[in-house]
C-alpha positions in Angstrom: -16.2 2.7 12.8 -19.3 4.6 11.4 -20.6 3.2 8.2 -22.3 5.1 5.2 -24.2 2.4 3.2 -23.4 3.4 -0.5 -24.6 1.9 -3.7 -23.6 1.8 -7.0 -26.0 -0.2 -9.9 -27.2 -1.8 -6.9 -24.1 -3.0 -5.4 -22.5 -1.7 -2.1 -19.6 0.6 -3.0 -17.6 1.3 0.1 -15.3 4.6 -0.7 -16.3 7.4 -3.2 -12.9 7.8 -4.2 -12.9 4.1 -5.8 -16.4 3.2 -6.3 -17.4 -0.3 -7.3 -14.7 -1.9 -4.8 -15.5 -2.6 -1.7 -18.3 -4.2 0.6 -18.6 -2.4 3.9 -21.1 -4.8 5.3 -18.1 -7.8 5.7 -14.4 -7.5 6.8 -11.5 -10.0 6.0 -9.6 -11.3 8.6 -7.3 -13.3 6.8 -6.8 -14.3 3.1 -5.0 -17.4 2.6 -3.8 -17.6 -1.8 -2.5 -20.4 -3.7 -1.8 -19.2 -6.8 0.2 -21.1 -10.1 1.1 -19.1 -12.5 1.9 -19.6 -15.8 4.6 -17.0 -16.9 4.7 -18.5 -20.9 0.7 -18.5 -21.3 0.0 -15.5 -18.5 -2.5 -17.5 -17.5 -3.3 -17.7 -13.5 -4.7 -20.5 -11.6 -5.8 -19.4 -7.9 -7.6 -20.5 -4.8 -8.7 -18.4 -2.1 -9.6 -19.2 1.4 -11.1 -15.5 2.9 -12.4 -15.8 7.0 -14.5 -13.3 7.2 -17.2 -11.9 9.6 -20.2 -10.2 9.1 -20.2 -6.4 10.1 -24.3 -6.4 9.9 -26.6 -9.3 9.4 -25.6 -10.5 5.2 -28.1 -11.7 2.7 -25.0 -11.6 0.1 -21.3 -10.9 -0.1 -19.8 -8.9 -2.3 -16.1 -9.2 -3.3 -14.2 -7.8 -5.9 -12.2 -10.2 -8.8 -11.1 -8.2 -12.2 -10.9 -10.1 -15.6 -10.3 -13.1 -14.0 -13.5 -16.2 -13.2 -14.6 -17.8 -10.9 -15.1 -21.8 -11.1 -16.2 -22.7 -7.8 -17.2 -20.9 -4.5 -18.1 -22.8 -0.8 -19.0 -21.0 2.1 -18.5 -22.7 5.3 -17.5 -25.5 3.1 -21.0 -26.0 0.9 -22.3 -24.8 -2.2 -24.1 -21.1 -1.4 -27.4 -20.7 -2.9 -25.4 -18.8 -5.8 -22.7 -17.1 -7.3 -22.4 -14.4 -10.2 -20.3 -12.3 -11.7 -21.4 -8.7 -12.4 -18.9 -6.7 -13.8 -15.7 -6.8 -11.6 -17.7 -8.1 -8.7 -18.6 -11.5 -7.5 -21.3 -11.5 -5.6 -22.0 -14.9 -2.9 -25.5 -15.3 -1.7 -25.7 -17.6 0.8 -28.4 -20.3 1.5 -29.7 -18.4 4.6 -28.2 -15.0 5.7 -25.0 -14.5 8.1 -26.0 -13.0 11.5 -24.2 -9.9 12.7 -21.0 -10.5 14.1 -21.2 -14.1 12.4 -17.5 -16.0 11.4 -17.9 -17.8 8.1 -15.5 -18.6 5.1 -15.6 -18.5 1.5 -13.2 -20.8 -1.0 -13.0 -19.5 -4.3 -11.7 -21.5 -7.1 -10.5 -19.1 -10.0 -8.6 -19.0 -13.7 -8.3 -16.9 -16.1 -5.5 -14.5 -17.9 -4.6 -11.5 -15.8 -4.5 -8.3 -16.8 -4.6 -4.4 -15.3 -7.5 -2.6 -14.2 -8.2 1.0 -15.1 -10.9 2.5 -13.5 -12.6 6.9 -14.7 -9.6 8.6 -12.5 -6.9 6.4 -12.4 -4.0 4.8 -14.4 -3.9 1.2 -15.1 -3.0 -1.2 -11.9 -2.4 -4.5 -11.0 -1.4 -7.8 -12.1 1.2 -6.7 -14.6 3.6 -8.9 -17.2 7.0 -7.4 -17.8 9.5 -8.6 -20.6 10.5 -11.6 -18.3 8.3 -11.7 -15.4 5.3 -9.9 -13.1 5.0 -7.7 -11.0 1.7 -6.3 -9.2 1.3 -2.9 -8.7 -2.2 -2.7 -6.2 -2.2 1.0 -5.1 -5.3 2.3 -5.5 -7.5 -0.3 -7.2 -5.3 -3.4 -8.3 -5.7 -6.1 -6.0 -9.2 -7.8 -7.5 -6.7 -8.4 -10.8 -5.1 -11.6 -9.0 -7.3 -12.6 -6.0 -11.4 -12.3 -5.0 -11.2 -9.3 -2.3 -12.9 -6.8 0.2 -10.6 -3.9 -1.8 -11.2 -1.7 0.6 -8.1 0.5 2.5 -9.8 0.1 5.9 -10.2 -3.8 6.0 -6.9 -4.9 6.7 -6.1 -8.8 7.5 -2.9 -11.3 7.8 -1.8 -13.2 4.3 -1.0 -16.3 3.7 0.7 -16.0 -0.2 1.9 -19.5 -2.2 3.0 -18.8 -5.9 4.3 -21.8 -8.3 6.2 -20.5 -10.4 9.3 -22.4 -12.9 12.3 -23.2 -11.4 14.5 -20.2 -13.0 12.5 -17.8 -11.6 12.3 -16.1 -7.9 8.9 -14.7 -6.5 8.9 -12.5 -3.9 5.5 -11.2 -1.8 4.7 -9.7 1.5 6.2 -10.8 4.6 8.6 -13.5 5.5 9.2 -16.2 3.4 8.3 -19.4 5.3 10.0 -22.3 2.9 9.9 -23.4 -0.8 9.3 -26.7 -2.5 10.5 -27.9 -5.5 8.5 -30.0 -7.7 9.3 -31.2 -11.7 9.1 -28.6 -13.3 8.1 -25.6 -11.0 8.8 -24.2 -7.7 6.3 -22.7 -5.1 7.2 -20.1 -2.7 5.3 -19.9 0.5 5.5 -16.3 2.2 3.8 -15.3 5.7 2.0 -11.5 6.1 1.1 -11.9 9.8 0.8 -8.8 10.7 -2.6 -6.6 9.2 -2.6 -5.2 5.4 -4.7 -3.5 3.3 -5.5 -5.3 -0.2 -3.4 -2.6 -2.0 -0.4 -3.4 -0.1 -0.3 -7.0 -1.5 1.8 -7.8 -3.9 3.5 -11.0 -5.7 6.6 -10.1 -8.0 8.1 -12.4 -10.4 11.1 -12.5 -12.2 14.9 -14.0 -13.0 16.5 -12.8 -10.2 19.8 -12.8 -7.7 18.6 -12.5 -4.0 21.5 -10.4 -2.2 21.4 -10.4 1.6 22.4 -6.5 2.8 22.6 -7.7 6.6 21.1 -5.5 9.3 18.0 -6.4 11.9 15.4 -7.3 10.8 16.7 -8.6 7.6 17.1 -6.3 4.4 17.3 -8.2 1.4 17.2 -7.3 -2.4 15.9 -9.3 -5.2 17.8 -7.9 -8.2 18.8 -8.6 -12.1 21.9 -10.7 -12.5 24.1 -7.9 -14.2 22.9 -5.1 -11.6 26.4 -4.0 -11.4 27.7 -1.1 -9.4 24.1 0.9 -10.5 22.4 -1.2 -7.4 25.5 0.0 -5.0 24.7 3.7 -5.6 21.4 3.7 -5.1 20.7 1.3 -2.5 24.1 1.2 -0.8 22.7 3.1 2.0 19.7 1.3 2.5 20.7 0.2 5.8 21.2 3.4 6.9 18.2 4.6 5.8 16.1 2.3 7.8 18.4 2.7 11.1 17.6 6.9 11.0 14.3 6.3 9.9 13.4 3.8 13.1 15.4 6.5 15.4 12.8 9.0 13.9 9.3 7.4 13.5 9.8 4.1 16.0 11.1 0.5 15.4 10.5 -0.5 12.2 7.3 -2.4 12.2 7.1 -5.8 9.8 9.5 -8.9 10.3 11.9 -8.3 6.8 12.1 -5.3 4.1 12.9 -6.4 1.2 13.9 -4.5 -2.3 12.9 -5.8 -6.1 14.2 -4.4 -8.9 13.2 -5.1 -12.3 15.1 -5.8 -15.3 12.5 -3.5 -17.3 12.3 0.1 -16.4 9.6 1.6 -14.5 7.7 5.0 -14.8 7.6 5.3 -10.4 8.4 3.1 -8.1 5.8 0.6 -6.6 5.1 0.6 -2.6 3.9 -2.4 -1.4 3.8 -3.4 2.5 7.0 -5.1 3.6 9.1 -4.9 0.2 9.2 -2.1 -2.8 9.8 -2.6 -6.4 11.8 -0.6 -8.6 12.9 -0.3 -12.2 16.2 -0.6 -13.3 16.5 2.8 -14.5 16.2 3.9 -11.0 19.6 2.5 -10.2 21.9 5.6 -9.5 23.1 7.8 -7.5 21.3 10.7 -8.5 18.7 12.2 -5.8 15.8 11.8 -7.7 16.5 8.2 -7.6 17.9 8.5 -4.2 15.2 9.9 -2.5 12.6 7.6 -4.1 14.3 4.7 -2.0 13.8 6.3 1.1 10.1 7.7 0.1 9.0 4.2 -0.1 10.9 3.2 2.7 9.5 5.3 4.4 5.7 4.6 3.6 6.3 1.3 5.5 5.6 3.4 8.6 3.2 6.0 6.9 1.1 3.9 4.9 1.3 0.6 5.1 1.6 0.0 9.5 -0.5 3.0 9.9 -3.2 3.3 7.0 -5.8 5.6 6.1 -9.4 4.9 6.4 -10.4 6.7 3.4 -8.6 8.1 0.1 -9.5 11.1 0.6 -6.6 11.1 3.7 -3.8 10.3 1.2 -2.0 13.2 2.3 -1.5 10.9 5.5 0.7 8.3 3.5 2.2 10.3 0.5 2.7 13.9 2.4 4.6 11.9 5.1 6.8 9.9 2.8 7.9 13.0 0.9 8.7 14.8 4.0 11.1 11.5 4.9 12.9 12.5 2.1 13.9 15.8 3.2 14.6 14.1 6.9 17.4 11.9 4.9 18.4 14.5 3.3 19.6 16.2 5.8 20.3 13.4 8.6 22.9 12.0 5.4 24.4 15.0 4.7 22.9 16.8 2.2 20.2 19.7 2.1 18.0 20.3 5.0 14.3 20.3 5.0 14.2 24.1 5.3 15.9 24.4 2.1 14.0 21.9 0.5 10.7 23.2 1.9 11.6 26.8 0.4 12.1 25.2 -3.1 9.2 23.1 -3.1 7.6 26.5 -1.6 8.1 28.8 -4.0 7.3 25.9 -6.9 3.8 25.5 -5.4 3.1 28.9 -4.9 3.4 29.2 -9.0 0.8 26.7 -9.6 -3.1 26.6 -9.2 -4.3 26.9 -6.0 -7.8 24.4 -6.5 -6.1 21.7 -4.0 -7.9 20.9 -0.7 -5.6 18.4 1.1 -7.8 16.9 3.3 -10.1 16.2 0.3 -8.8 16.0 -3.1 -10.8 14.7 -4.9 -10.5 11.3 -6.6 -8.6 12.9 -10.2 -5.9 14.6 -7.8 -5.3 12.2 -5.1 -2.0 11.0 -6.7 -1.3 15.0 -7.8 2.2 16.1 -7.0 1.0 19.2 -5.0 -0.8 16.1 -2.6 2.7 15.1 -1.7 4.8 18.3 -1.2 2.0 20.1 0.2 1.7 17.6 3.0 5.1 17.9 3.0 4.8 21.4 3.9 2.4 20.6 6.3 4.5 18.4 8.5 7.4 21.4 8.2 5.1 23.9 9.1 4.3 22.1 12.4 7.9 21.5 13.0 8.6 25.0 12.9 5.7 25.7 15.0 6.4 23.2 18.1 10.0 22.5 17.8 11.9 19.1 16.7 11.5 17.4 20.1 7.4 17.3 20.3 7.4 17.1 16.3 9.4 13.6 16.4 7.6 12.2 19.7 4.1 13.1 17.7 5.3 10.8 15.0 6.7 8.1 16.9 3.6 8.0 19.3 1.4 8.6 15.8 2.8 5.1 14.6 3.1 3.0 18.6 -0.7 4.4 18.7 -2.1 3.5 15.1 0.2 0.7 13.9 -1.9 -1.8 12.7 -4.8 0.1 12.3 -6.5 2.7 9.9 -6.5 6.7 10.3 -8.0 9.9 9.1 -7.1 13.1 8.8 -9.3 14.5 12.3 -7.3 11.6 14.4 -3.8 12.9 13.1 -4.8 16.7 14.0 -6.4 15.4 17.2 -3.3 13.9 18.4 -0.8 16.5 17.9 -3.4 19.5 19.2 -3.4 16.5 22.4 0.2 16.3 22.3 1.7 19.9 21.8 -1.6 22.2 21.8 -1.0 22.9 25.4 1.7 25.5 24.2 0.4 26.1 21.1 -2.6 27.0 18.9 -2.5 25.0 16.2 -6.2 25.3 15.0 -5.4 28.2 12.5 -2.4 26.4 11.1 -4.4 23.0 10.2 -7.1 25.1 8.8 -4.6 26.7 6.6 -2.8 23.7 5.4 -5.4 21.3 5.2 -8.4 22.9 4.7 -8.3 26.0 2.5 -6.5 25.8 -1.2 -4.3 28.9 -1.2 -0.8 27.9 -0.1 0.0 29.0 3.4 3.0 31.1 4.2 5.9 29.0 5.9 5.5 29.9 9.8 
């Protein structure tokens, strides 16, 4: 991919939607954390083994690592020339600089009490206590709260996570849990991310809970408070469900386990991660705002986390897509179809301000509602143009393609003018939706 070399107080920056995270001139291919965490104290004790390789020829490496120190650092298993923290980065200069196209991996030794990060546009996130536990909400900017980093969306690599935590507690993180091993008096928990995530996407949650078993293939599990009662039943009852229409609609579903985490404490929104999502207790009901919630970040397992943007600005890509999966469950369960609920979120968007560009946002309304049910309306709006059987094979052959991997905006319009352009023009309708702020009619 093309790389525009930014700075920012003389540190590479790689995405003006987050600056300060991110060094484009280095990629991760696999972070490998051993974390102990101290739940009484909040006090975090990590090591990280990145492999890495060098995108262009590196006098220095930049990662980024919020509020928390480093002790040590080895590259390639020796002392580098240096190490220094400025500001949330941590910047590794090496004794000689790494050739182009050059392996090499860094060991990081780090301490310290986490905390959230809050950057000019965006709300706290991150390493997170709750009344009786953590949980780690990364999306956009959290991930350099708990572990040393590339945070960038487009440098996704395989995760090796090991948490010791006490015995009364369970931790879940991405992937599949591998084993546990019980020592005195803690317990760590060793979980497997094979396949490719972005930073955001990772995720440790901790907390005193019952791990229930909801059957289907591949494994759907919940991790859940003691006393979740029949709350848990209405809202996730159909979970199973869920995830059998969704892989009929979008294409097998594409990690090894899904899991489920709700917290004793309430949340404000539910928190995606890749392979599992968290959720606050006050979300268990029946009710469709909580309802479709569970299949919105369901759903961003396909949109989002296996297929991933390249840059921010493309959020429409994960958020758009994951509303619209509401609507499709909606309907496929028996309740409203996406027309109606296209109309209503029509006519509501057509009462606010039209200074929305969806293709470009803007950092301070990337997470704006209109984001979401705009794209939303997008995706409808080509449904109605080029009929349900071309709309659903451009999304399963959207995530076969680009599973994986990172998107933008130009290689979703690219493949469905490829895929159904033949029979129809669909240049003026992208334009419309994606490129221009006044709200299109509905074809």
């Amino acid at each position: 991919m093309e790389r525009v070399k930014r700075m920012r107080d003389g540190l590479p920056t790689a995405d003006p939607y987050l600056p300060d995270h991110g060094d484009p001139s280095w990629s991760a291919e696999h972070y490998d954390l051993d974390l102990d965490y101290d739940l009484v104290r909040n006090h975090l004790r990590g090591q990280a083994t990145i492999r890495g390789r060098a995108v262009e020829e590196c006098g220095r490496l930049v990662l980024d690592l919020a509020h928390l120190r480093a002790t040590k650092v080895a590259l390639d298993g020796t002392a580098p020339a240096r190490y220094a923290a400025r500001g949330h980065r941590l910047v590794v200069t090496p004794k000689q600089p790494i050739a182009a196209g050059a392996e090499f991996e860094l060991r990081i030794t780090y301490t310290g009490r986490p905390e959230p990060l809050m950057d000019e546009h965006h709300e706290d996130a991150g390493w997170e206590e709750l009344t009786d536990g953590v949980i780690v909400a990364g999306q956009p900017h959290g991930a350099p709260t708990w572990f040393p980093c590339n945070d960038r969306p487009d440098d996704k690599a395989s995760y090796s996570i090991a948490v010791t935590a006490p015995h009364d507690y369970t931790v879940v993180a991405n992937g599949r849990l591998g084993s546990t091993r019980r020592r005195s008096s803690a317990t760590t928990w060793f979980y497997e991310q094979a396949e490719p995530m972005a930073t955001y996407l990772a995720t440790v949650q901790i907390g005193r809970y019952d791990v229930r078993d909801l059957g289907f293939d591949p494994p759907l599990k919940a991790a859940v408070p003691p006393d979740a009662g029949e709350g848990f039943e209405a809202a996730f009852g159909r979970n199973a469900d869920m995830l059998a229409t969704f892989a009929e609609l979008f294409g097998p579903y594409p990690f090894p386990t899904y899991s489920v985490v709700v917290t004793d404490d309430d949340l404000e929104i539910p928190l995606e991660s890749q392979s599992l999502s968290t959720f606050g207790r006050n979300f268990m009901t029946g009710d469709w705002d909580s309802v479709r919630l569970v299949a919105h970040e369901l759903a961003h397992q396909w949109f989002g986390n296996a297929v991933t943007l390249k840059r921010w600005q493309d959020i429409w890509l994960h958020e758009g897509f994951a509303c619209y999966s509401e609507w499709l469950w909606s309907e496929r369960s028996g309740g409203e179809d996406a027309d109606h609920w296209a109309a209503h979120h029509h006519e509501r968007l057509s009462r606010l301000d039209q200074d929305l560009l969806l293709a470009d946002p803007g950092p301070a309304l990337m997470f704006d509602d209109r984001v979401y049910k705009r794209g939303a309306l997008a995706l409808h709006a080509l449904r109605r143009t080029v009929g349900d059987d071309a709309f659903f094979d451009l999304l399963k052959a959207w995530v076969a393609e680009h599973s994986g991997g990172n998107v933008t905006t130009a290689d979703f319009v690219a493949m469905a003018v490829e895929r159904c352009g033949p029979d129809h023009d669909l240049t003026d309708l992208f334009v419309a939706w994606l490129h221009r702020t006044e709200l299109p009619a509905l074809p």
